[in-house]
TIZALO-114026 format. One record per residue (C-alpha): residue in one letter; x negated, y negated, z negated. Coordinates in Angstrom, 2 decimals, decimal comma. Layout:
BEGIN
vexmar: A | c1: X | c2: Y | c3: Z
...
//
This chain:
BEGIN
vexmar: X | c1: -14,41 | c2: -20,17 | c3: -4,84
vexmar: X | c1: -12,33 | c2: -22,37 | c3: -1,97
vexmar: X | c1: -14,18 | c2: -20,37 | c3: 0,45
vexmar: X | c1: -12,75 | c2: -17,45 | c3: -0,84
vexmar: X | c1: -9,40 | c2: -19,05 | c3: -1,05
vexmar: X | c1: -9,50 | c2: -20,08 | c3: 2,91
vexmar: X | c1: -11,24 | c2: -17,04 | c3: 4,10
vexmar: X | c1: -7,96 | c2: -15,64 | c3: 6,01
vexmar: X | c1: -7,79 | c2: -19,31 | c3: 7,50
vexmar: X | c1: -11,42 | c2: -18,95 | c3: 8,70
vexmar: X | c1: -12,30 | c2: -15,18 | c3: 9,13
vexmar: X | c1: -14,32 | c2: -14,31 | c3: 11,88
vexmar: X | c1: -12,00 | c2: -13,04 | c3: 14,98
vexmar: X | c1: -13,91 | c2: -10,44 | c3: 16,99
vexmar: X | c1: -14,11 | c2: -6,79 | c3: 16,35
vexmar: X | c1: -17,85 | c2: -6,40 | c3: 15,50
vexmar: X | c1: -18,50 | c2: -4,54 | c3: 12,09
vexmar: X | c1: -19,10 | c2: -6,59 | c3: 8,84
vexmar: X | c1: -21,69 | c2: -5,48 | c3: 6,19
vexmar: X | c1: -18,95 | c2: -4,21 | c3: 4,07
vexmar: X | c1: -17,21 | c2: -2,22 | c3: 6,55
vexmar: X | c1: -16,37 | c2: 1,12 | c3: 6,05
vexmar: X | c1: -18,62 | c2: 3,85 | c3: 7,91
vexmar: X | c1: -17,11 | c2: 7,18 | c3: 6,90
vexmar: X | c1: -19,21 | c2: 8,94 | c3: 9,14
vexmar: X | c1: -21,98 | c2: 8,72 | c3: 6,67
vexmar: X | c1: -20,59 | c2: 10,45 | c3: 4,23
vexmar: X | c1: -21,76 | c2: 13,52 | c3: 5,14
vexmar: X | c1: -23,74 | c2: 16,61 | c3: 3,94
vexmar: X | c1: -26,17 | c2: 18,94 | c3: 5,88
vexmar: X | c1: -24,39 | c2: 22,37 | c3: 6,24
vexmar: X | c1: -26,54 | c2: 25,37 | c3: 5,26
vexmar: X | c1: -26,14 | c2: 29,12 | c3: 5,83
vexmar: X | c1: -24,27 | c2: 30,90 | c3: 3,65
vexmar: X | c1: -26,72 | c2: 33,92 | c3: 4,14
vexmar: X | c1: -29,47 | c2: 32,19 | c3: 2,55
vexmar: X | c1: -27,65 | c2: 29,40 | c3: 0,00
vexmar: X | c1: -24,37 | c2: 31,19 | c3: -0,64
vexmar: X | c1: -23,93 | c2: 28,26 | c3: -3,61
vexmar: X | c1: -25,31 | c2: 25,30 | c3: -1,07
vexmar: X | c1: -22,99 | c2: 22,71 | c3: -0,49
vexmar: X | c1: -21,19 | c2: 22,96 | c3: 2,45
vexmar: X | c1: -22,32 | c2: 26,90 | c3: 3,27
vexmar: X | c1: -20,97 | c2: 28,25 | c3: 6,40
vexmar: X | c1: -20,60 | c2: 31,82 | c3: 7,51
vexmar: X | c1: -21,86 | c2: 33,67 | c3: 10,54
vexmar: X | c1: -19,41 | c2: 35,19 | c3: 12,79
vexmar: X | c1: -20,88 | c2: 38,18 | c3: 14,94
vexmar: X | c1: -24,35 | c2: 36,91 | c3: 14,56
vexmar: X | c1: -23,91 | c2: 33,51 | c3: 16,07
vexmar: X | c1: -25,47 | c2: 30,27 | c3: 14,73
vexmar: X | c1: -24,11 | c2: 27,78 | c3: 12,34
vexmar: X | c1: -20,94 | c2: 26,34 | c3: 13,31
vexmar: X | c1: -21,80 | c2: 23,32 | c3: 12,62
vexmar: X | c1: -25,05 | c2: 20,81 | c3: 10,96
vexmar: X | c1: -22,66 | c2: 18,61 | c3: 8,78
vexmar: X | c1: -19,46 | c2: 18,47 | c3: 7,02
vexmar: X | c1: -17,83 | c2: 15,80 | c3: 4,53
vexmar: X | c1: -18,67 | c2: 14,72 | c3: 1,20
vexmar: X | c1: -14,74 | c2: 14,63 | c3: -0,27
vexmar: X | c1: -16,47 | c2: 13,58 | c3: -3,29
vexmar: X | c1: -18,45 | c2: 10,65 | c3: -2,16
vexmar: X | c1: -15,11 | c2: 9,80 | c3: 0,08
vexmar: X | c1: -12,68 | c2: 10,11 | c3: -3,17
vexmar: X | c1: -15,42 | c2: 7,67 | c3: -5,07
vexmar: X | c1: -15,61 | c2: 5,14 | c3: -2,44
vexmar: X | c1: -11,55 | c2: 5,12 | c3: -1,92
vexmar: X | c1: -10,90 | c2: 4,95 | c3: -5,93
vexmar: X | c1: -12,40 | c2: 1,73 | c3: -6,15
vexmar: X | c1: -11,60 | c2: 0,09 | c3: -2,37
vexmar: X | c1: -7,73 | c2: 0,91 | c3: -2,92
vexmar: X | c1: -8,08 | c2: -0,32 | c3: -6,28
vexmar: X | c1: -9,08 | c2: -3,73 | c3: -5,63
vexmar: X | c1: -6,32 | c2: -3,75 | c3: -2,80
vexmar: X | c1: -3,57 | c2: -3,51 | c3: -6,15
vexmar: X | c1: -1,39 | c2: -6,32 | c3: -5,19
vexmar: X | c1: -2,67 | c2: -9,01 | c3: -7,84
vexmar: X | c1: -0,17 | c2: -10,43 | c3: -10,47
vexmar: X | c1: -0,30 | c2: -14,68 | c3: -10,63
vexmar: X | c1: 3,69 | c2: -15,25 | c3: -11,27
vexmar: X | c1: 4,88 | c2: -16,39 | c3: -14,35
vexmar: X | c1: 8,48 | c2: -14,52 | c3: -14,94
vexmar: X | c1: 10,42 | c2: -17,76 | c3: -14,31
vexmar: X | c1: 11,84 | c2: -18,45 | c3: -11,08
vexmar: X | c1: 12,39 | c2: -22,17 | c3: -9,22
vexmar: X | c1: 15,97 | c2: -20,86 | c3: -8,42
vexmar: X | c1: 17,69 | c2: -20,65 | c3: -4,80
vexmar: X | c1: 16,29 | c2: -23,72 | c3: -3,59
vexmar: X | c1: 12,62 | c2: -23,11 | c3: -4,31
vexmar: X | c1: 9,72 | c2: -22,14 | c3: -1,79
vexmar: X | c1: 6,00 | c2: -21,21 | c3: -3,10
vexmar: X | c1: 3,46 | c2: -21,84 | c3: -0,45
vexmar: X | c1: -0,46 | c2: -20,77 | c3: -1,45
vexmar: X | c1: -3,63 | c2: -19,48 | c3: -1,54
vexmar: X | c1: -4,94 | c2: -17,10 | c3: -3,77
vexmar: X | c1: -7,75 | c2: -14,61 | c3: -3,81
vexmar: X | c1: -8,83 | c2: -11,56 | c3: -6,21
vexmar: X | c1: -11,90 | c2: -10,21 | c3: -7,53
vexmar: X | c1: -12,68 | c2: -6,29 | c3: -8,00
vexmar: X | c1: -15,85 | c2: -5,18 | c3: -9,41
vexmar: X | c1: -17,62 | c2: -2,11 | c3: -7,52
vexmar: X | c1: -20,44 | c2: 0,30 | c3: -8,75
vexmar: X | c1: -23,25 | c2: -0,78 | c3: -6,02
vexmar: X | c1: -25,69 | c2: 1,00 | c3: -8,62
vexmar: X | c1: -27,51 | c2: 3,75 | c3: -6,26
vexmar: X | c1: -29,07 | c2: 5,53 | c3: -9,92
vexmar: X | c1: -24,93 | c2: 6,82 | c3: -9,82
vexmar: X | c1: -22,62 | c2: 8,61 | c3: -8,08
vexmar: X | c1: -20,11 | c2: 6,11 | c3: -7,35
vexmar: X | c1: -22,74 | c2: 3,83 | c3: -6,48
vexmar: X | c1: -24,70 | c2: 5,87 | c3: -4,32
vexmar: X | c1: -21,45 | c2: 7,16 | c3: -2,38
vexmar: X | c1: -21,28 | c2: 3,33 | c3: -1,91
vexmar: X | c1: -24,79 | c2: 2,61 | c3: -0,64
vexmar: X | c1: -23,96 | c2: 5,76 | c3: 2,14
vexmar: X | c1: -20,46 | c2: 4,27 | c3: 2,88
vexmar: X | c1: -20,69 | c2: 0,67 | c3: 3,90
vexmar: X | c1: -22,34 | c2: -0,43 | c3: 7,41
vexmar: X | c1: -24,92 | c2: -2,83 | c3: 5,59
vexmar: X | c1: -27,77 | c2: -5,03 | c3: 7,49
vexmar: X | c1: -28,81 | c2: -2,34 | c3: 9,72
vexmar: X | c1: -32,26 | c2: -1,94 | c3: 7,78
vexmar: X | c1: -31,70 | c2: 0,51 | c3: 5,03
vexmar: X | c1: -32,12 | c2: 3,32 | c3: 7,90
vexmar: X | c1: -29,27 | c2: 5,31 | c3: 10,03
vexmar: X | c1: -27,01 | c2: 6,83 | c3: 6,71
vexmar: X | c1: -27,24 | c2: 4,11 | c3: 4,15
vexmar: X | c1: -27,41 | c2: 0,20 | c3: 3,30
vexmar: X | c1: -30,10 | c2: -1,19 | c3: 1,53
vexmar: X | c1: -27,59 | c2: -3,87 | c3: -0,16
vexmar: X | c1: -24,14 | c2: -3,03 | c3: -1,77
vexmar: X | c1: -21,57 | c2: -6,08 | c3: -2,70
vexmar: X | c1: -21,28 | c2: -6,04 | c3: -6,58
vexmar: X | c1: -17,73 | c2: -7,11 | c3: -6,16
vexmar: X | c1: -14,92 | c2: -7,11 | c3: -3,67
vexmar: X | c1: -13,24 | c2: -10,57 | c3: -2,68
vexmar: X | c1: -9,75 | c2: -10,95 | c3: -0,96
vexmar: X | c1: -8,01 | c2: -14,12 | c3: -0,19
vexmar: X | c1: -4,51 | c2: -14,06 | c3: 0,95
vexmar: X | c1: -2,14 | c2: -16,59 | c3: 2,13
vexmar: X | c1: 1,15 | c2: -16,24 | c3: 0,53
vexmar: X | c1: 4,71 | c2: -17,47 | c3: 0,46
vexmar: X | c1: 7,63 | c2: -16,65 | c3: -1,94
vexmar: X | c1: 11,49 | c2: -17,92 | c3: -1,56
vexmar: X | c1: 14,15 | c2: -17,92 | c3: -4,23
vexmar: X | c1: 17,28 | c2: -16,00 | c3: -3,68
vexmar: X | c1: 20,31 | c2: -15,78 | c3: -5,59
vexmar: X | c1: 20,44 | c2: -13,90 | c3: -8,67
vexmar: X | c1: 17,17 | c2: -14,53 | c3: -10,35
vexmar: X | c1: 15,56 | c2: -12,78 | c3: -6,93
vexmar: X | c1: 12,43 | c2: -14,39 | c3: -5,16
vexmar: X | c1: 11,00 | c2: -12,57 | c3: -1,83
vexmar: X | c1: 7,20 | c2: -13,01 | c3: -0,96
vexmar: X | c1: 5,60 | c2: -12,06 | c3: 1,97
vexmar: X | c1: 1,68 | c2: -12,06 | c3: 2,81
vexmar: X | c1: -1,50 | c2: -11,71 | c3: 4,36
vexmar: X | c1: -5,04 | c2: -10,98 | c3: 2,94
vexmar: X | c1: -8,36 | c2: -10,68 | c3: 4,22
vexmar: X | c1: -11,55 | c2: -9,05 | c3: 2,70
vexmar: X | c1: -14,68 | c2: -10,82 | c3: 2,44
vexmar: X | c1: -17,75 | c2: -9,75 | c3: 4,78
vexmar: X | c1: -15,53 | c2: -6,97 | c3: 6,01
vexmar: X | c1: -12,82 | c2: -6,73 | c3: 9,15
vexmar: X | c1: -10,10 | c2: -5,75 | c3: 7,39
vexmar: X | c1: -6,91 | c2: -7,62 | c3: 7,14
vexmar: X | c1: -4,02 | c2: -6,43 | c3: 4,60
vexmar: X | c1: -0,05 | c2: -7,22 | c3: 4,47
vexmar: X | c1: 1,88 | c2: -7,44 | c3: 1,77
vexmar: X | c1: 5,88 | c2: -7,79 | c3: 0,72
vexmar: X | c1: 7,04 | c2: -8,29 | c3: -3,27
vexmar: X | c1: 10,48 | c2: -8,60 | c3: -4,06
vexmar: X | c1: 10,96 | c2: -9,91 | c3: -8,18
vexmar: X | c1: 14,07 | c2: -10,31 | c3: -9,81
vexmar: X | c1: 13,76 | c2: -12,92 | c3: -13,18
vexmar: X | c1: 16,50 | c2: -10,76 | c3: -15,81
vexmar: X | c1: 16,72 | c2: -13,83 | c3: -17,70
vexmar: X | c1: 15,27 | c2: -16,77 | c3: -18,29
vexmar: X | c1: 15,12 | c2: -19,02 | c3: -21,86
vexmar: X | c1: 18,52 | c2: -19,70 | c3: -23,60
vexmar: X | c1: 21,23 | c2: -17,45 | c3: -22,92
vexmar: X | c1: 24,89 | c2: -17,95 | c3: -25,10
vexmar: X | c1: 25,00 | c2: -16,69 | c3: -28,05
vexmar: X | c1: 21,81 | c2: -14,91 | c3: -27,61
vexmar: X | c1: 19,47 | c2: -17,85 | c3: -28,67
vexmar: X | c1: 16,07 | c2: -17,93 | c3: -27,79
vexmar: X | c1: 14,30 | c2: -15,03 | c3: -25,48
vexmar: X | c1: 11,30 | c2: -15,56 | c3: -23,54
vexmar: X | c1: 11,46 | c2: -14,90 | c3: -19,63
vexmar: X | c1: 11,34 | c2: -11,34 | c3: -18,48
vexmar: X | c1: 10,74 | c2: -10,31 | c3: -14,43
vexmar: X | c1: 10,30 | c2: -6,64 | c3: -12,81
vexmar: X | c1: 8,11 | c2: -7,04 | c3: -9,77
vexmar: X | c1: 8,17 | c2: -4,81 | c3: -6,73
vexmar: X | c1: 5,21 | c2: -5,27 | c3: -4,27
vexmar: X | c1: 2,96 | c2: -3,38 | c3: -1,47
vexmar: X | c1: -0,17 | c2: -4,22 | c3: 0,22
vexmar: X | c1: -1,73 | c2: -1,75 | c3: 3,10
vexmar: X | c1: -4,35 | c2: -2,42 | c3: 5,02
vexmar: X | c1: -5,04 | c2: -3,05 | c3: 8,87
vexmar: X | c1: -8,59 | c2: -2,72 | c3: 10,51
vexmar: X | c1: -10,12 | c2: 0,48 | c3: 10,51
vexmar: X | c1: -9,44 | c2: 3,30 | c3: 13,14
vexmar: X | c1: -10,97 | c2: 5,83 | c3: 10,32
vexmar: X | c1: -8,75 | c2: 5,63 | c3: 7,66
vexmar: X | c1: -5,63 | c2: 3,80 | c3: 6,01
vexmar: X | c1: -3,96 | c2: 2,84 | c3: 2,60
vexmar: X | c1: -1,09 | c2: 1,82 | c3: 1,58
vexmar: X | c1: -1,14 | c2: 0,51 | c3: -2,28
vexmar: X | c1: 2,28 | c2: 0,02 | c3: -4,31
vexmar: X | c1: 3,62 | c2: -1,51 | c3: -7,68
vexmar: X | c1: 5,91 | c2: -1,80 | c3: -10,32
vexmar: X | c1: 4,89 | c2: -4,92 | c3: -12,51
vexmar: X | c1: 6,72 | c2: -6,43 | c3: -15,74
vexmar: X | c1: 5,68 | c2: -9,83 | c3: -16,26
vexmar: X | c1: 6,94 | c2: -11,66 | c3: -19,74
vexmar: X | c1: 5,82 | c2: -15,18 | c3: -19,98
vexmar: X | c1: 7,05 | c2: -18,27 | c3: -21,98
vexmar: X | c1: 6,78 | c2: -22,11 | c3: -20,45
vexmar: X | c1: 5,83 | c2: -24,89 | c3: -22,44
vexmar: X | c1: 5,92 | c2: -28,79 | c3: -21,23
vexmar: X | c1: 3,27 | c2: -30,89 | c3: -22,44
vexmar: X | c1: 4,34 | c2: -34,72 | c3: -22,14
vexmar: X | c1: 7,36 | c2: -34,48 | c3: -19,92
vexmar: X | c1: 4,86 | c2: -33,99 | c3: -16,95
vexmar: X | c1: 2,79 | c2: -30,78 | c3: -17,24
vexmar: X | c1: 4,16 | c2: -26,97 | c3: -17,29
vexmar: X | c1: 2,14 | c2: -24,93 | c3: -18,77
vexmar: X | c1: 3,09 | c2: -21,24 | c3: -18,67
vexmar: X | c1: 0,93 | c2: -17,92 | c3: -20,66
vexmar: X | c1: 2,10 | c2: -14,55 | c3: -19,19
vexmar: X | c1: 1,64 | c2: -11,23 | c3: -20,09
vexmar: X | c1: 1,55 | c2: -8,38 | c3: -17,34
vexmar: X | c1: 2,30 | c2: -5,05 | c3: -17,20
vexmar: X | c1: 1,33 | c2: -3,01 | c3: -14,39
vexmar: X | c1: 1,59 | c2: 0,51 | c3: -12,64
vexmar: X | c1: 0,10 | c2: 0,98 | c3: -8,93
vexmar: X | c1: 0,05 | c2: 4,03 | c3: -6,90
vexmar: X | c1: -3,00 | c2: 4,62 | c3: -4,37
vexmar: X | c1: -1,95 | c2: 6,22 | c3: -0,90
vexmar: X | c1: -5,02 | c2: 6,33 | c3: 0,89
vexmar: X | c1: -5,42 | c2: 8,90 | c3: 4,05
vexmar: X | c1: -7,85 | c2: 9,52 | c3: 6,49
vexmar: X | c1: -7,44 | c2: 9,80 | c3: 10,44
vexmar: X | c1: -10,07 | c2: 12,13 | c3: 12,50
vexmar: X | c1: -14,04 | c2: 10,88 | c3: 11,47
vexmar: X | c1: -16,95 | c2: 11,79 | c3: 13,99
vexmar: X | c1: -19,93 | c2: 12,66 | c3: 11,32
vexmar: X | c1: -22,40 | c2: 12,44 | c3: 14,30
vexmar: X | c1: -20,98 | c2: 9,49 | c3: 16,40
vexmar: X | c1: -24,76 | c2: 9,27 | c3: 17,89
vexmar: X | c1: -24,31 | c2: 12,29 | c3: 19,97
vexmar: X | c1: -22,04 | c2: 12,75 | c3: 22,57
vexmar: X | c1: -19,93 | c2: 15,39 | c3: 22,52
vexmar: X | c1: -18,89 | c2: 16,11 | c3: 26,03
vexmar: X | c1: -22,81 | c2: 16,24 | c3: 26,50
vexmar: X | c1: -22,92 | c2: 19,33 | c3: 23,96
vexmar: X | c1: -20,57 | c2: 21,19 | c3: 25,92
vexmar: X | c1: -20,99 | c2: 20,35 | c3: 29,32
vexmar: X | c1: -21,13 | c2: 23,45 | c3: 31,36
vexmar: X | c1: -24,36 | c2: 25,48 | c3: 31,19
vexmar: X | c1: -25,30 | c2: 27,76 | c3: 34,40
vexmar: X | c1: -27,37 | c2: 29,55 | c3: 32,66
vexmar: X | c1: -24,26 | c2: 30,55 | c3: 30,07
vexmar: X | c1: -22,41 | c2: 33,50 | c3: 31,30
vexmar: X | c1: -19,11 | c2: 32,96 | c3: 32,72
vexmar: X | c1: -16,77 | c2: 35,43 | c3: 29,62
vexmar: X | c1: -16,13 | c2: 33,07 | c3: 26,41
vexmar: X | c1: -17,56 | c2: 35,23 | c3: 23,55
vexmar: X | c1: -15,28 | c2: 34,29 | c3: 20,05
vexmar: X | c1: -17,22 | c2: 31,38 | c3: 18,73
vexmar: X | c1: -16,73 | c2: 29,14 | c3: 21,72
vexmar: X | c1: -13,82 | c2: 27,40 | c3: 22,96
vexmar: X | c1: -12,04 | c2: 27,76 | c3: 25,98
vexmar: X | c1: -13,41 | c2: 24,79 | c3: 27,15
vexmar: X | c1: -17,02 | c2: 24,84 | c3: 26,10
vexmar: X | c1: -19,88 | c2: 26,86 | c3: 27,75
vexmar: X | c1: -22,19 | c2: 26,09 | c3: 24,56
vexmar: X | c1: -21,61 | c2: 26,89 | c3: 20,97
vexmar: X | c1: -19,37 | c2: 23,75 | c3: 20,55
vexmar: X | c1: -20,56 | c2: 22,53 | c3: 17,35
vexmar: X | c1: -20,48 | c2: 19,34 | c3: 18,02
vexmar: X | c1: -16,41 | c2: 19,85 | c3: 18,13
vexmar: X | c1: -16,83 | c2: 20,77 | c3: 14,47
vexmar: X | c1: -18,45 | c2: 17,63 | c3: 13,24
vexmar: X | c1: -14,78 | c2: 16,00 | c3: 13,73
vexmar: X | c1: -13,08 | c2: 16,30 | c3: 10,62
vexmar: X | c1: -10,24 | c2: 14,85 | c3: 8,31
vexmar: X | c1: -11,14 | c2: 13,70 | c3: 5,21
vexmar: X | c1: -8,62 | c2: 15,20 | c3: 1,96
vexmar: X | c1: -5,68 | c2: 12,76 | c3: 1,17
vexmar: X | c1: -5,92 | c2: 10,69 | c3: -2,25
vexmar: X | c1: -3,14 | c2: 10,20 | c3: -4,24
vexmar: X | c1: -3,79 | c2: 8,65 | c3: -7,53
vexmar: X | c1: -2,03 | c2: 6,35 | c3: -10,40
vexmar: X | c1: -3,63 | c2: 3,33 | c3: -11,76
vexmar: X | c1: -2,29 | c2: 1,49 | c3: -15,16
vexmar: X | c1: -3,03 | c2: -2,02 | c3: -15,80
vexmar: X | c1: -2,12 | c2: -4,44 | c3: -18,48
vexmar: X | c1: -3,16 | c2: -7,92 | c3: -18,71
vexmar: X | c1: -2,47 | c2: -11,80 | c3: -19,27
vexmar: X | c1: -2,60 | c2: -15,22 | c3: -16,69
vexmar: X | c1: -1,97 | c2: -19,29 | c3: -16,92
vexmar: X | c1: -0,56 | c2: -21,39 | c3: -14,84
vexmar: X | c1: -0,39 | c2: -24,86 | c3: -14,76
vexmar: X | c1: 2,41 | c2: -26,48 | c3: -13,30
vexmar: X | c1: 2,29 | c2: -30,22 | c3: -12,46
vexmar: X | c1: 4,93 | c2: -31,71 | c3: -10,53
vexmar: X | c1: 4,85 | c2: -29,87 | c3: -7,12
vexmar: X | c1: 1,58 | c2: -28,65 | c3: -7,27
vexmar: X | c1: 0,62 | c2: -25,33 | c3: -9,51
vexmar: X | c1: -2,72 | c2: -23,53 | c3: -10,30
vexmar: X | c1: -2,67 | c2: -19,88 | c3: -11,58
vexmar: X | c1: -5,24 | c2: -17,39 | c3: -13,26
vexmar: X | c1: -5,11 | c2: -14,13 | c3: -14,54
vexmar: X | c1: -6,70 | c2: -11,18 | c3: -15,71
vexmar: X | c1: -6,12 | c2: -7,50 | c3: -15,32
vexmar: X | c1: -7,97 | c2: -4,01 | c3: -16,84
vexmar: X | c1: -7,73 | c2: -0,62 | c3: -16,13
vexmar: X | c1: -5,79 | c2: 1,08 | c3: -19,47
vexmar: X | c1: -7,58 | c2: 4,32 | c3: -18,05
vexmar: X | c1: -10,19 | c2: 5,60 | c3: -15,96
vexmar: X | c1: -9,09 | c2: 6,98 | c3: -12,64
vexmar: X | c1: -10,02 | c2: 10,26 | c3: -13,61
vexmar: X | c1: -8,10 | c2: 10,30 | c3: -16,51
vexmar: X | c1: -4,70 | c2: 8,98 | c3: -14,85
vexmar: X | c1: -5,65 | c2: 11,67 | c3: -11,50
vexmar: X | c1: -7,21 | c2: 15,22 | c3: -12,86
vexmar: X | c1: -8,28 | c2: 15,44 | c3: -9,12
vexmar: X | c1: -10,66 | c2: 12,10 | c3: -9,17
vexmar: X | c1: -14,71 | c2: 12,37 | c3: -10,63
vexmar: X | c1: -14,54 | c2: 11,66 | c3: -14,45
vexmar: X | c1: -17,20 | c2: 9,79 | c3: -14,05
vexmar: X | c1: -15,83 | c2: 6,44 | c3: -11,41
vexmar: X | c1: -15,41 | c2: 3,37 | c3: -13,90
vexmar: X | c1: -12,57 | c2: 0,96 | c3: -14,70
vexmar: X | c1: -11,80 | c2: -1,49 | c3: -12,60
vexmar: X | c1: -10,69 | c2: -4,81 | c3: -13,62
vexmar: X | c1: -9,29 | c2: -7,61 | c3: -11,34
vexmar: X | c1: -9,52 | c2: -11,62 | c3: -11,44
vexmar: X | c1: -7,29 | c2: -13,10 | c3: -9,98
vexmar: X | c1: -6,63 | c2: -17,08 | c3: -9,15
vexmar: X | c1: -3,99 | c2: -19,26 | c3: -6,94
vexmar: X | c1: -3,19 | c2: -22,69 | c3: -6,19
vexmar: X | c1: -0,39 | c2: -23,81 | c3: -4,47
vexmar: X | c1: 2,72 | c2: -25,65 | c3: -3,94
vexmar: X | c1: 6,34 | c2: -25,44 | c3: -5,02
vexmar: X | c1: 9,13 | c2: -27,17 | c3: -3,10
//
């Protein structure tokens, strides 16, 4: 567990592609002619009697399965109690998250996983013999208190046995805290902006929202120790995008449509201007469909507070499946929950 909690501290610095990164390019299906499989997957048509455009195209389902559950463990994770340190106080601390995955092949979502990550090389060219049952992020993160029951938080996160990196901003704003005249006794209340988006990957990007109400109540034990039971209420929107994907990054395109003297000179329709051969290696560059989806979470967290030093926990569950919240997403992708933990100091 502290390894996970210094892992930005000590992440590995070069470029070189982690077990767990991302390979898009594998999720991919065989194309087949149209002619023979009109209801194949993937079925292209023939235009004036030339070949198949192309040999593969994208699995948008295996790409909206994998996505699902990577933005959802990128949710920025809730450790906060609702009560603030006021103007003068500065949070300093690391804290890390845990987000189950489905690395079971005998599914879907798990086999759309076993295709999708780089792995140990061995499981042959388009999938990974070993999937992480879990994905771990540590961040480093600092809050400061502003007037008006506002803090501001800014960090940055890294992924376990991946590349990627994240940032992240929250704003909060504590409506009140314990007594208030002639009120009497109400337990503290906080709305929680934050955003996390990722950095690493040429092949894709997301960007990952929130809107979080946190109600918590603190209780000192002996003068000395805080103790402080939240509850957590939480609504996250998933932005995740794709940039252009080679589905055959083994063969070199410019090779496949290199000039040909044995080509005639006149472009017929199915070849571009610039390509003597049937350019179909051109088509295996595609963009992957944009996700947009909603995820609701409730849950609860401790923290123990005792003078400047603090140590949080918390738990979060998906309310719904991500099919249910997005009509567009498989039925069939689980729940995620998250586990989250943080220690740290306040000055």
């Amino acid at each position: 567990m502290i390894a996970l909690l210094v892992a930005p501290a000590i992440a590995p610095s070069d470029a070189s592609a982690q077990d767990m990164d991302l390979a898009l390019s594998r999720l991919r299906v065989p194309a087949v002619d149209v002619a023979t499989n009109p209801a194949g997957p993937c079925a292209t048509t023939f235009a004036g009697g030339s070949p198949v455009a192309y040999d593969f195209c994208q699995d948008d389902d295996a790409w909206r399965r994998v996505m699902t559950q990577f933005a959802g463990s990128m949710i920025p994770p809730l450790l906060a109690p609702a009560g603030t340190r006021g103007v003068r106080g500065i949070y300093v601390g690391f804290e890390t998250w845990l987000t189950p995955i489905e690395n079971n092949a005998s599914t879907a979502t798990g086999e759309a996983w076993h295709r999708a990550v780089e792995g140990d090389g061995m499981g042959g060219p388009d999938r990974s013999r070993f999937v992480d049952s879990l994905l771990a992020w540590g961040r480093f993160n600092v809050r400061k208190g502003l007037p008006f029951g506002f803090d501001l938080g800014m960090n940055i996160g890294y992924l376990a046995n991946t590349s990627y990196w994240t940032l992240g901003l929250e704003i909060r704003w504590a409506l009140f805290e314990g007594f208030r005249d002639g009120v009497g006794w109400i337990p503290d209340l906080a709305v929680r902006g934050a955003v996390q988006t990722l950095m690493g990957d040429a092949e894709f990007n997301i960007t990952v929202p929130s809107v979080d109400l946190v109600l918590s109540e603190p209780i000192v034990i002996a003068n000395t120790v805080e103790v402080t039971p939240s509850i957590y209420g939480q609504v996250a929107w998933v932005f995740a995008d794709s940039e252009l994907v080679d589905l055959t990054p083994g063969t070199p395109v410019f090779d496949a449509c290199s000039p040909d003297p044995n080509t005639p000179t006149a472009m017929t329709p199915t070849q571009p201007p610039y390509c003597r051969t049937s350019g179909r290696e051109l088509n295996h560059n595609v963009v992957f469909p944009r996700l947009r989806s909603t995820r609701f979470r409730l849950g609860g967290g401790l923290q123990i507070r005792y003078e400047w030093f603090q140590l949080s926990g918390s738990f979060l569950m998906d309310v719904l499946t991500p099919g249910e919240m997005d009509g567009e997403l498989p039925g069939d992708i689980p729940r995620q929950m998250q586990i989250n933990i943080g220690a740290g100091l306040t000055l």
